[in-house]
N, C-alpha and C positions, 0 to 999 in steps of 0.2 A: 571500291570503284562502283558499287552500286548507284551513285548518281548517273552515270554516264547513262545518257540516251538511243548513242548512236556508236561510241568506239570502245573495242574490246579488246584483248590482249593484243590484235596486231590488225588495227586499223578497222575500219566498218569491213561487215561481211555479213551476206544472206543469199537466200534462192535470187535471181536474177528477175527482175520485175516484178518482185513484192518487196515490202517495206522492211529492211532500208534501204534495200538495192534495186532502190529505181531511180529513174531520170528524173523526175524532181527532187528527191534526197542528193542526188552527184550533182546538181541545178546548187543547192546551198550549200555544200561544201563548197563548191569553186566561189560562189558569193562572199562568203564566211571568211574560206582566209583568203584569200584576195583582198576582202577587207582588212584584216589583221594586218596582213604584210604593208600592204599599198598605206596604213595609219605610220606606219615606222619615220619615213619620211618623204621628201618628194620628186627625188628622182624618180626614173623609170623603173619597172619591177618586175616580174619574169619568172616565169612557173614553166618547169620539164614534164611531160609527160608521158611513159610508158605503158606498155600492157604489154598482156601473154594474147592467146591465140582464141579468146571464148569468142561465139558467137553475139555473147551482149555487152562486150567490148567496144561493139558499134554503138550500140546507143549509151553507156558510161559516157566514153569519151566526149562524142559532140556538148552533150549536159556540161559538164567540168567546163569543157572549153568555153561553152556560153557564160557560165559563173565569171570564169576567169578573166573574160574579154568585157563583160556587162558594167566591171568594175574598174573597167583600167590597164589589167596587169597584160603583160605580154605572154605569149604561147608557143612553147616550143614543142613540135609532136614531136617522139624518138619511134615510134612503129613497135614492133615485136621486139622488146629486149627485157633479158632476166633482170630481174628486179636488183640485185647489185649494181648492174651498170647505169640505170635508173639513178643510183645514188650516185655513182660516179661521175655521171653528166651534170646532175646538181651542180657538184662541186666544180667540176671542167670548167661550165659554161656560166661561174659565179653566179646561178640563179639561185632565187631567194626561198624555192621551196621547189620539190620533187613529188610527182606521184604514179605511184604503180599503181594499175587495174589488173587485179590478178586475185583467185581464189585458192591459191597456192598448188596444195595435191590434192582440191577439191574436186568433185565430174562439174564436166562443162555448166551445168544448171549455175551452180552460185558463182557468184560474183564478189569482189571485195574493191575498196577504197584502201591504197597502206603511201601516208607521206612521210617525206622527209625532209629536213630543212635544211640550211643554206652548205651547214658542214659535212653533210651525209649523213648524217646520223638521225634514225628514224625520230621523230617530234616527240618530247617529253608530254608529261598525262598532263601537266598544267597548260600547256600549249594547247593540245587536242581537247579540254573541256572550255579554253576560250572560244575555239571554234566552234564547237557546239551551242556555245549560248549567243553567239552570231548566228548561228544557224536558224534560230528560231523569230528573229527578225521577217519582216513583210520583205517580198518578194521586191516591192520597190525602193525599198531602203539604201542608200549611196550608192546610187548608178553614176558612171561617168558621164558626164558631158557627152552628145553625139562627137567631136570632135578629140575628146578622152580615149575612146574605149581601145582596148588591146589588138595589139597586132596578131593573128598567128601567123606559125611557119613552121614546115616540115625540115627538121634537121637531116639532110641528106643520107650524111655520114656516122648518123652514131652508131651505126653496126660494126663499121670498121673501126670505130675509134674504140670500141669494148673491146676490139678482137684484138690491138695491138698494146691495150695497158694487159689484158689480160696473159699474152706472150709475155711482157715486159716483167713478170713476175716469176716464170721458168729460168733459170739459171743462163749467163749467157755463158757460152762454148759449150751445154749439152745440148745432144737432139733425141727425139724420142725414134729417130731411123733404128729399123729394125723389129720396133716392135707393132703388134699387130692389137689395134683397139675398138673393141663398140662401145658406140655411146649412143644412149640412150635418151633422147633431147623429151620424151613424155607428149611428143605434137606440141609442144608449147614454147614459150616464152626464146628458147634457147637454140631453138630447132636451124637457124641459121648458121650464129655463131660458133658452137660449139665443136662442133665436124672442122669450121677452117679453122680457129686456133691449133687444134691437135695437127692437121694435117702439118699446115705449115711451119709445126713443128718440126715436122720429119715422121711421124705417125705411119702406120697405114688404116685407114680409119673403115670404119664398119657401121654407118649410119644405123640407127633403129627410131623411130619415134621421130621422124620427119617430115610428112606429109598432113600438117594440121588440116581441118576442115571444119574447126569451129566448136564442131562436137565430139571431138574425139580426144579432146588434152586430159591427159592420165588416167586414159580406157586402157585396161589389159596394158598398159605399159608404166614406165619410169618410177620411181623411188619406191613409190608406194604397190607397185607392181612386177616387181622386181623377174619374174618369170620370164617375160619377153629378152633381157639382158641376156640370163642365162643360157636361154636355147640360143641365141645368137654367138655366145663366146664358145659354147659347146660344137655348133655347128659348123663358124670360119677357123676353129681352134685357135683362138684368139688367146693375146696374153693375160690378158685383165680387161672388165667389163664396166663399165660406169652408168650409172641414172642417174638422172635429174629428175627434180619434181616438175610441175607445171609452171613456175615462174623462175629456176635455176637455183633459187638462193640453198635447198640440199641438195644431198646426193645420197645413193647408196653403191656400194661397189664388190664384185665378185672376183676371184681369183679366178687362173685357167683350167680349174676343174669345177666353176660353178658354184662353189662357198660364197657364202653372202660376207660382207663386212661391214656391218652398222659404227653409226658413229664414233660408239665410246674408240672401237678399235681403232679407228685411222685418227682418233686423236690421240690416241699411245703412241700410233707410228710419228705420226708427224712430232707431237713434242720430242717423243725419247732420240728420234736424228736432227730436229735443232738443239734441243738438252748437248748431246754429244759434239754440236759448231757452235757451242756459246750465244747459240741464237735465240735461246727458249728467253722473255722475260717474265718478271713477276716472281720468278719462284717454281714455277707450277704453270698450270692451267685451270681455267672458268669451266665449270659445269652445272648441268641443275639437278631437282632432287631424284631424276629418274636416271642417272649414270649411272652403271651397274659398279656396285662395292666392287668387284675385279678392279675396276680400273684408276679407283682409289688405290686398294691395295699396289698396283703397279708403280703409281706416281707415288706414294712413299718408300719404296724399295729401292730407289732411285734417287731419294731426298731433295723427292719433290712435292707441291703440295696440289690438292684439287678442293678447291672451294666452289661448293655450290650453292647456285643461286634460285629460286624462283623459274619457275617454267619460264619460256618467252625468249629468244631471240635479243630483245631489247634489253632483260634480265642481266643476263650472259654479258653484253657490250658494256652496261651500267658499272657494273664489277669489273669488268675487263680495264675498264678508263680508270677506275680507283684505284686500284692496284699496281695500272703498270704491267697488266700478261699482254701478251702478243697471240693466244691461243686459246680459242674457249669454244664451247658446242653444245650439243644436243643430242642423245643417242639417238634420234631420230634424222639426223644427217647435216643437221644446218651448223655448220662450221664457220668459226669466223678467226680470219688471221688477219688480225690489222695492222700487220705491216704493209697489208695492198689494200684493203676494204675494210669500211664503214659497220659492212653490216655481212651476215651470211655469205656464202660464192660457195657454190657447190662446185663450177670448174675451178675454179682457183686451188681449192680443195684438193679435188684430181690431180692437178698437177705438180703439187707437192706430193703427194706419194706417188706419182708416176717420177717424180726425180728418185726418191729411195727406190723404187724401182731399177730404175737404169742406174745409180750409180754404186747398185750391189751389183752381185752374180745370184744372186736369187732370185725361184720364182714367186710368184704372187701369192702362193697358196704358203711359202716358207714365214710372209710379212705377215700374211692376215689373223692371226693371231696371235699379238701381242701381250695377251692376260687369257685367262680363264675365266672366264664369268661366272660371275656365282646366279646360282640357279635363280632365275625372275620370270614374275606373270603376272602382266597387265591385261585388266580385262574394262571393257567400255558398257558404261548400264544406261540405254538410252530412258531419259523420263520430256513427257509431255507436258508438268506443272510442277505447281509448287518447289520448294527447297528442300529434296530428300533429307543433303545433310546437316540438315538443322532441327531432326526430329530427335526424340530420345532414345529411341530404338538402335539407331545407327550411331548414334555416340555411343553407345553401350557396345553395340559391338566392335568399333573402334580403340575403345578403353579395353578392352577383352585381349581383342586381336595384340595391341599394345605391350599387352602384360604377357603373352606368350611366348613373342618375339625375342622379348629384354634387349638385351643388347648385342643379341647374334644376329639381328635382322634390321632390315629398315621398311618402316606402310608409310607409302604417301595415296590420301586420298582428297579427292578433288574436283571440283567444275570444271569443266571443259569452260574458255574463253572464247571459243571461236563455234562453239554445237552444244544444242541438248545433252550433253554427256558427263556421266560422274566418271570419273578416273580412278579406276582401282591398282595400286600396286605395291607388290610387294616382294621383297629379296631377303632370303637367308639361305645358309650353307646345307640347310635341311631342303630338300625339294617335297618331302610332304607334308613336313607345316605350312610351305610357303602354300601347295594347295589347299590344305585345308580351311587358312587365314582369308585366302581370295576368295573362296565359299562362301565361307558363313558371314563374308561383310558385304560381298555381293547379292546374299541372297537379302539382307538387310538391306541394301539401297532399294531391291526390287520392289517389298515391299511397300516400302514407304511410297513408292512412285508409284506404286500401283491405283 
């Protein structure tokens, strides 16, 4: 993917008001596919819009919507909604393409562009390098007619219509009465919705992370911050604790004594209680190459299988649609059951294991681990140039690391898609090889970067 100019494992993303994430870059993307789509044929055409809570969310959006309107296409604004429902209005409101402004569980400073097209499903790489090379087109290249150009309009109701496919997914005849929940919305994207699905579930809910101000989406709070959660469930002595990232699509979640549960876990829960209602498809479950062996091992003890995919959210889906699973993820929280969603849902998520929840007599801390993990450690090498791993030195010590390992371990090492960052990781049954391997290849990227 080294051509690409502008989109990276999940949509354009940068500091907010440098390049690529300014208002003239979000100016040609709405140009670019507005063109693309509006060429299809000539009815009317129509692009959804969401964002989370950033403060340069003001100036994304108007940009886009100028691309959008310059060329034709119609505009629908959806306001603050988690990027899943984003997808789901796509699909609702049979618009021809969707887009989230959202930097995920980035700090308020960056900004990103992440679309999706007409099925929900985030836009293939052949798609998004059409748009790029429309993108690079003169600013006055197929403008509408003054009589042409696009309508917008604020969708009133998408808050509420997220809030009742999202119930629509909870079992009917259970309620979650009785039990006592924080959730953690991170100030962002989610910070409405999130609180009345639970409630009007039957919940009694314990807001945290709901008073966005622009600058504060996933400061000291949500997925990536998981502290906030804990003192909260510690303090109402609450049943179980949930976070969301900055635009909803993960989560992470803690039991009533404050244990964290990362993704691979609530993907053991959730398969192994569809596994057991004939509900599991594919076989197995979608994973990537960062899923901790525990939870491989889990899903063959079971006689089931875990195929892993390529980092990426879009990864995960790609494989997911090939195979036929209903279930796949991310140890990092972004879950996807596509029996309700396109793409990631971190509350959707919650509330499958808020059903195993309620439809045991156990508590949260009985569910939250499902496997044992085998010992792992990820470490992040920021570099400011060049291609650390493409030097000799760091093959070498990759080949090295490699040959220690054999076959009691697994090293993925890696560019970040979305930051300056090599990705170091590595799992075996041994916790001192696994640190001594993260060493000596960290200290080899440092190197080279240096």
């Amino acid at each position: 993917m080294s051509n690409r100019a502008y989109f990276g494992t999940d949509g354009i993303r940068g500091q907010a008001n440098t390049h690529p994430m300014t208002a003239e870059v979000a100016l040609r993307v709405g140009l670019a596919a507005g063109k693309l789509f509006m060429s299809q044929d000539d009815r009317r055409h129509m692009v959804v819009i969401g964002k989370d809570t950033r403060l340069s969310g003001y100036m994304v959006e108007p940009a886009l919507v100028a691309g959008f309107a310059s060329v034709g296409m119609d505009v629908r604004l959806l306001g603050p909604m988690p990027t899943p429902g984003v997808a789901m209005m796509t699909r609702s409101l049979r618009a021809d393409l969707g887009v989230m402004i959202s930097a995920s569980h980035n700090t308020y400073t960056d900004n990103g562009i992440k679309l999706f097209g007409p099925s929900g499903y985030k836009l293939s790489d052949e798609r998004e390098l059409e748009i790029e090379a429309l993108m690079g087109q003169s600013l006055q290249e197929g403008l509408a007619k003054p009589t042409d150009l696009g309508r917008v309009s604020r969708v009133e109701d998408s808050q509420a219509r997220y809030v009742e496919i999202a119930k629509a997914t909870f079992p009917r005849g259970l309620s979650l009465s009785g039990l006592r929940v924080v959730i953690d919305c991170a100030n962002g994207a989610a910070y409405k919705v999130a609180p009345v699905v639970l409630y009007e579930l039957g919940a009694e809910v314990i807001p945290v992370g709901v008073s966005p101000n622009g600058m504060n989406i996933n400061e000291e709070c949500g997925s990536t911050h998981p502290d906030a959660m804990i003192r909260a469930v510690k303090e109402y002595r609450a049943d179980i604790g949930i976070a969301l990232d900055g635009d909803a699509d993960r989560l992470v979640i803690c039991d009533e004594r404050g244990q964290v549960v990362d993704g691979d876990q609530i993907m053991a829960l959730i398969a192994g209680h569809w596994a057991t209602r004939d509900r599991l498809h594919g076989g197995g479950i979608v994973a990537t190459v960062y899923s901790n062996l525990g939870l491989e091992r889990f899903m063959t003890s079971r006689g089931l299988t875990l195929e892993r995919t390529a980092v990426g959210d879009r990864s995960v889906m790609k494989r997911m649609r090939e195979g036929g699973f209903n279930v796949g993820g991310e140890q990092s929280g972004h879950i996807i059951l596509s029996d309700f969603s396109t793409t990631g849902d971190g509350l959707l998520a919650a509330l499958q294991v808020l059903t195993v929840l309620k439809e045991g007599d156990k508590p949260m801390s009985a569910l939250a681990r499902q496997f044992e993990p085998v010992p792992q450690r990820m470490e992040n090498i920021r570099f400011s140039a060049g291609k650390p791993l493409e030097t000799a030195s760091v093959k070498a010590a990759i080949a090295a690391a490699q040959e220690k390992l054999g076959t009691s371990g697994r090293l993925v090492v890696r560019a970040s898609g979305t930051e300056p960052l090599i990705r170091v990781m590595v799992e075996a049954d041994d916790e001192k090889l696994v640190s001594s391997v993260v060493k000596e290849i960290s200290g080899a990227v440092k190197k080279a970067a240096a």
